[in-house]
ZAFI-642273 format. One record per atom (N, C-alpha, C, O, CB): x, z, y; residue in one letter. Coordinates in steps of 0.2 Angstrom, whole numbers, plus 5000, padded with zeros to 4 digits. Atoms other than C-alpha are relative to their C-alpha. Glycine has a CB too. Example, Ala and Ser with C-alpha at 12.3 -4.5 7.8 and 13.67 -1.06 7.14 Angstrom:
500450004994A;506250394978A;500450005006A;500950035005A;499550065000A;499649994994S;506850364995S;499650035005S;499950045011S;500249935002S;
***
This chain:
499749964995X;561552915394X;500549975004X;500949935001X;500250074996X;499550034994X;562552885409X;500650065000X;500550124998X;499550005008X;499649975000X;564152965410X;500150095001X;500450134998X;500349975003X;499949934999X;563853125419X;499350024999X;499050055004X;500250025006X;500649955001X;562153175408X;499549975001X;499149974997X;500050055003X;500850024998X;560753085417X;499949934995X;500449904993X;500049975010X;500050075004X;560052915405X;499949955005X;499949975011X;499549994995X;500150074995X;559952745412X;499249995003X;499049975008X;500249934994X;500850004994X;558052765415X;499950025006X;499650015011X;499350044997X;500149954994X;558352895426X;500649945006X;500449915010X;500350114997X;499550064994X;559852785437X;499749955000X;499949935006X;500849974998X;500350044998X;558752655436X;499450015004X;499349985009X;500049984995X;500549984996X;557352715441X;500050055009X;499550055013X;499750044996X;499450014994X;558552785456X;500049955005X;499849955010X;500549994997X;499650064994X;559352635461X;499149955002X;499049915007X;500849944994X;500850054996X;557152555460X;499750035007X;499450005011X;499250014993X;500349984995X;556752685471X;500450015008X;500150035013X;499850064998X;499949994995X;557852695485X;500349915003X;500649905008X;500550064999X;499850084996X;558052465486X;499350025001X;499550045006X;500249914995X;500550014997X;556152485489X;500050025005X;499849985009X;499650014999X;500049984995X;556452605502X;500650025002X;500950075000X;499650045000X;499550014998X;558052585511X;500250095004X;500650125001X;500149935003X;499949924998X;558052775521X;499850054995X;499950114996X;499550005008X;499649935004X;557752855504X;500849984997X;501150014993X;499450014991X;499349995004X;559552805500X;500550065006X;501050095004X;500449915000X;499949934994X;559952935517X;499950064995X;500350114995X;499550005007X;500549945002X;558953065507X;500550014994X;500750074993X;499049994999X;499449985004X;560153035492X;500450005002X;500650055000X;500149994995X;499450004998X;561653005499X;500150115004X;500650155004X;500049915007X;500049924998X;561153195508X;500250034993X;500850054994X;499250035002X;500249975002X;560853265492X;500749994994X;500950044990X;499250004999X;499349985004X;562553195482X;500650025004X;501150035001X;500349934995X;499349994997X;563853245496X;499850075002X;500350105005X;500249955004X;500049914999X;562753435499X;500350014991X;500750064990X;498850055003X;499949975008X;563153445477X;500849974998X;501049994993X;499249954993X;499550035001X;564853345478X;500049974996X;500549974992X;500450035000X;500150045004X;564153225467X;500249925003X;500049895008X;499250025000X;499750054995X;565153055470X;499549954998X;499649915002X;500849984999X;500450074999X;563752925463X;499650014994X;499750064991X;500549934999X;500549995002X;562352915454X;500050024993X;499750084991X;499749955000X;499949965006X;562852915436X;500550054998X;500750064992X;500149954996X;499749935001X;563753085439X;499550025000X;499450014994X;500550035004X;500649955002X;562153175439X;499950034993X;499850004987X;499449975001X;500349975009X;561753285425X;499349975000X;499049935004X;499850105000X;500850025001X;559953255418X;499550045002X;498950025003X;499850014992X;500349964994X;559453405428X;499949975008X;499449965011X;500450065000X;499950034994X;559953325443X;499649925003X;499449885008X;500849994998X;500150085000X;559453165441X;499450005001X;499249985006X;500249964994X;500449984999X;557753225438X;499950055007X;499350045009X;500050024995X;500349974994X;557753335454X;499949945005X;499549935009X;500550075002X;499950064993X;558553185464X;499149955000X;499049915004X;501049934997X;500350075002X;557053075457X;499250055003X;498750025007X;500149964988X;500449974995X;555853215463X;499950005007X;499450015010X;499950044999X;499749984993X;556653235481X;499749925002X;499249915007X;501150025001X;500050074997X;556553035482X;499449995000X;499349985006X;500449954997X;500750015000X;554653015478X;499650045004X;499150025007X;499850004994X;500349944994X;554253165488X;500049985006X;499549985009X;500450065000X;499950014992X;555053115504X;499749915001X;499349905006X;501150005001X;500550054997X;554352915501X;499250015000X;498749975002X;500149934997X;500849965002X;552652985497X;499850055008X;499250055009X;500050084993X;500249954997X;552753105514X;500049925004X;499549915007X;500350085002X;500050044995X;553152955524X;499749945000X;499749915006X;500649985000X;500650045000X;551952825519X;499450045000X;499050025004X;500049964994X;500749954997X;550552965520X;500050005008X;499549985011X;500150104998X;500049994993X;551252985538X;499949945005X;499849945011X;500850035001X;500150064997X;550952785541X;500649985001X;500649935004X;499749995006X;499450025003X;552752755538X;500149934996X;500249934990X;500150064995X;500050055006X;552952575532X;500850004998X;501350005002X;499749915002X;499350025005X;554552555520X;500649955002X;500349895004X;499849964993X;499550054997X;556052445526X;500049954995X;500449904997X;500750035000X;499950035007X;555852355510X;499549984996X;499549944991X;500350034996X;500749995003X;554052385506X;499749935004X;499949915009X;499650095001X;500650064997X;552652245510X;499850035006X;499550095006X;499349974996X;500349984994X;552152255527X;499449994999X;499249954995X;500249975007X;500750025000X;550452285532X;499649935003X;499049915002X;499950065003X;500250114997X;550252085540X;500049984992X;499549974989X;500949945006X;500250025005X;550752045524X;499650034993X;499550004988X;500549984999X;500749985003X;549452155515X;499449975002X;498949964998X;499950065000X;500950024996X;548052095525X;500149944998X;499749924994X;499950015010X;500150065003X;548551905522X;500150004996X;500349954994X;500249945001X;500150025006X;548651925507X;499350014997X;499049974993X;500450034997X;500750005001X;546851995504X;499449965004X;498849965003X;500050065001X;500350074997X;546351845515X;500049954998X;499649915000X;500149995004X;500050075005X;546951725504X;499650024992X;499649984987X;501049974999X;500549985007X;545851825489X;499249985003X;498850025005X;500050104996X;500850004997X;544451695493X;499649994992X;499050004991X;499749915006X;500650015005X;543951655473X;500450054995X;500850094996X;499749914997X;499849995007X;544351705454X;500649994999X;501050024995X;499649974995X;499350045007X;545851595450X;500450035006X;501050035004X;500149904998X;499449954997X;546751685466X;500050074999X;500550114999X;500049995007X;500149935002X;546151845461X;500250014993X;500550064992X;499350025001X;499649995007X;546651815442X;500849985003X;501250025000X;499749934993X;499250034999X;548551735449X;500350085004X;500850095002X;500249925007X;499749965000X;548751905458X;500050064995X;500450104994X;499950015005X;499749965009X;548552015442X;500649994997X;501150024998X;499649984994X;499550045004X;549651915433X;500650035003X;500950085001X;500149925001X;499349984995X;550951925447X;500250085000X;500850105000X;500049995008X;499749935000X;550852115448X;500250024993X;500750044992X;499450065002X;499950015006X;550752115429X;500749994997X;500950024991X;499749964999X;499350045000X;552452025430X;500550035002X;501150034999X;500149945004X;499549974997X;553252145441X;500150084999X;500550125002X;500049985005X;500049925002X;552652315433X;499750045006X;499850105006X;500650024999X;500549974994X;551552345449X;499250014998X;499049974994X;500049945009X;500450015000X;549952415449X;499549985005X;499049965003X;500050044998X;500450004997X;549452385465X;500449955005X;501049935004X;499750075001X;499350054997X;550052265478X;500350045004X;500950045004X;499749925005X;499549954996X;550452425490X;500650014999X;501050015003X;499750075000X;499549995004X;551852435477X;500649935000X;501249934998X;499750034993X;499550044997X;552652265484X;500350005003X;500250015008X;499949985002X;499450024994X;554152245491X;499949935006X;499549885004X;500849994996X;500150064995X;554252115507X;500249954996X;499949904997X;500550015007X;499750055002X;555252005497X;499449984992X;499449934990X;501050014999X;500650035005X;553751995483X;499549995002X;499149964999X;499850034996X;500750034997X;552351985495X;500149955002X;499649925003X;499650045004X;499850054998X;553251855502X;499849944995X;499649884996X;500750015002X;500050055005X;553351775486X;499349974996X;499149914994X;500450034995X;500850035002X;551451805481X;499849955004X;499749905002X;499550075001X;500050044996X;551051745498X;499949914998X;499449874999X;500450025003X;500050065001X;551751575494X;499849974995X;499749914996X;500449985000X;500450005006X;551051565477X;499449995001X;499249935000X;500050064996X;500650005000X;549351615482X;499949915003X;499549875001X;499950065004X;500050084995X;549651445498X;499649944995X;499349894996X;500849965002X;499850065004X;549751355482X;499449984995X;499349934992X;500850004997X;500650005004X;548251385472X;499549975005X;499549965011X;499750074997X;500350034995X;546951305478X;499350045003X;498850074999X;499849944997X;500549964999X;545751375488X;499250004998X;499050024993X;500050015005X;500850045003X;543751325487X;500149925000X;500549895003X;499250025006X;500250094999X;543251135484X;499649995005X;499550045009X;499449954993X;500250034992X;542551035499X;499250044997X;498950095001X;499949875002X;500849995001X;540651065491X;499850084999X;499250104999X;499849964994X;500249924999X;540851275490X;500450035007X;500550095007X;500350054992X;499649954996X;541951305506X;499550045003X;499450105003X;500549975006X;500550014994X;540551275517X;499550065000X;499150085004X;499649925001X;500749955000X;539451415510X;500150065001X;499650094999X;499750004995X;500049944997X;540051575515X;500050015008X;500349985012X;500550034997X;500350004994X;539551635531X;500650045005X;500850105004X;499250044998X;499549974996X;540851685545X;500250064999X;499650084997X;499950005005X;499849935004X;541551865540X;500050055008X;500050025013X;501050004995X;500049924996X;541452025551X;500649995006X;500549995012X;500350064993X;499450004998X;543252015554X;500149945002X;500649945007X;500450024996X;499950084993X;543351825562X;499450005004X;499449975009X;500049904996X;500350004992X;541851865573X;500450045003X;500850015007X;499150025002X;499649954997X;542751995579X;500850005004X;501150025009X;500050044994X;499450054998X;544351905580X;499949975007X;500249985012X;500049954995X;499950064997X;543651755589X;499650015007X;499749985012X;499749934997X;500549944995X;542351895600X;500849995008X;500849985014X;499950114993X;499649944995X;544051985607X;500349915002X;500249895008X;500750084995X;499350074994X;545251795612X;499349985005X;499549975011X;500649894993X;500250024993X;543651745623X;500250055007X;499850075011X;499249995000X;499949954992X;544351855637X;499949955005X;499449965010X;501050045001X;500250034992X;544651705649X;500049934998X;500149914992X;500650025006X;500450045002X;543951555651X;500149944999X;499749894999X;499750005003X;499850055003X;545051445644X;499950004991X;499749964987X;500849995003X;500150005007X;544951515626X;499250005000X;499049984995X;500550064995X;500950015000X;542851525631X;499949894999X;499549854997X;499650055010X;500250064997X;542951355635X;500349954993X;500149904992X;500449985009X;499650045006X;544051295619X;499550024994X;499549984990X;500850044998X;500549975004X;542651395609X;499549964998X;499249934993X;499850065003X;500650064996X;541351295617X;499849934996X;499349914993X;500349965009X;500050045002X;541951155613X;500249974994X;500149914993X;500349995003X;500149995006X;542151185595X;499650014996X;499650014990X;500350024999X;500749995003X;540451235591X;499749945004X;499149935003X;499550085003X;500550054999X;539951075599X;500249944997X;499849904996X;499749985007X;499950035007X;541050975587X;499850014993X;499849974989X;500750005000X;500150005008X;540451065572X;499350004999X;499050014994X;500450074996X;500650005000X;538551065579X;499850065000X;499250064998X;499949974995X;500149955001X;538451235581X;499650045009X;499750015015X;500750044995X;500349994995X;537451335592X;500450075004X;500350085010X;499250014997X;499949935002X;538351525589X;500950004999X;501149954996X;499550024994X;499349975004X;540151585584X;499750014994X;499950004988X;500450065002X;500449955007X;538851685572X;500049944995X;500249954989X;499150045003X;500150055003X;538351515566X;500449984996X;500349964990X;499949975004X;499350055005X;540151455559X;499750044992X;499350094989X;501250035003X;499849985011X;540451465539X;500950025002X;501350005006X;499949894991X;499249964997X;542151565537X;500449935000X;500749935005X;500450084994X;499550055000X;543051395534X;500149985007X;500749965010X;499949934996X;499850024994X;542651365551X;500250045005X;500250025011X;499749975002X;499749954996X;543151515558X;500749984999X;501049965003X;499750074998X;499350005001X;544751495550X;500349955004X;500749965008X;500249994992X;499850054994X;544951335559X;499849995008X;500149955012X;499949954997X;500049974993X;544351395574X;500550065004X;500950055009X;499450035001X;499149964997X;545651545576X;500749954997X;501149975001X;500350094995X;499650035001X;546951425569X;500149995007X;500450025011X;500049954997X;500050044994X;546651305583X;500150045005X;500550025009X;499549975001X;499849964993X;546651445597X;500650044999X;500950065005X;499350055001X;499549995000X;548151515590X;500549965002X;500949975007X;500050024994X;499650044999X;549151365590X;500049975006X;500549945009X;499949964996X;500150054993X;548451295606X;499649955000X;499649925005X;500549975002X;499950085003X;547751135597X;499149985007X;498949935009X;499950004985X;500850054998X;545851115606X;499949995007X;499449965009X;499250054998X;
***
């Protein structure tokens, strides 16, 4: 127990919920200076408990609402991260990692841990030379490499990269070469 009644799970689970989401510390900071409550471990066990409902409540309405967290993993880095789950041994390293941090889910990331997965993941390795080549361009990189031909310099950069890799199509690439086809048009490089 914490001095004024509430236990340490409960201040703790507190102070977890309002570093993830920095504007729930507004929402308590409201709710100890409407009760003249000067800091956390003054709370009673009643209190503490209501504050821990108020706080989950209010980040619960605000991610429903598309609300991302000040603290929480952005949705860029949700998306690359599910882009770098191309086999098993990256898909077993993010278990682990959630495993590690008491997350069920990666949603439950903060920026500064998906950051961390992220670089982790870089570092496993992705497919070998002799399995990249066999999955077939994805949905989401035609769609991609569809939308940058607007004009006819990134058509023309396109062009010229289906006739280095032999190809007839965008449709045609394998996703490796997609990936290094939006690289390249990202960067500038072709």
């Amino acid at each position: 127990m914490t001095a004024g009644g509430s236990t340490k799970k409960q201040a703790a689970f507190i102070n977890k919920l309002i570093s993830q989401d920095i504007n729930l510390n507004e929402v308590l900071e409201k709710y100890l200076l409407h009760h003249n409550i000067g800091r956390i471990s003054d709370l009673s066990l009643k209190e503490a408990s209501e504050v821990i409902g108020i706080l989950k409540s209010s980040g619960e309405k605000r991610h429903s609402q598309g609300e991302a967290t000040v603290n929480g993993a952005s949705p860029k880095q949700l998306s690359f991260i599910h882009d770098l789950l191309v086999n098993g041994e990256r898909s077993s390293h993010v278990s682990v990692f959630l495993e590690a941090r008491g997350k069920k889910a990666l949603e439950e990331l903060s920026g500064p841990e998906a950051s961390d997965l992220i670089s982790d993941l870089k570092g496993v390795p992705a497919l070998d030379a002799e399995n990249r080549g066999s999955r077939p361009i994805s949905s989401r990189q035609l769609k991609f490499i569809n939308s940058m031909q607007k004009t006819d310099q990134i058509s023309e950069k396109v062009l010229r990269y289906l006739k280095k890799v032999r190809k007839g199509s965008v449709e045609e690439l394998y996703s490796w070469e997609a990936s290094d086809l939006i690289s390249s048009i990202r960067n500038r490089d072709l």
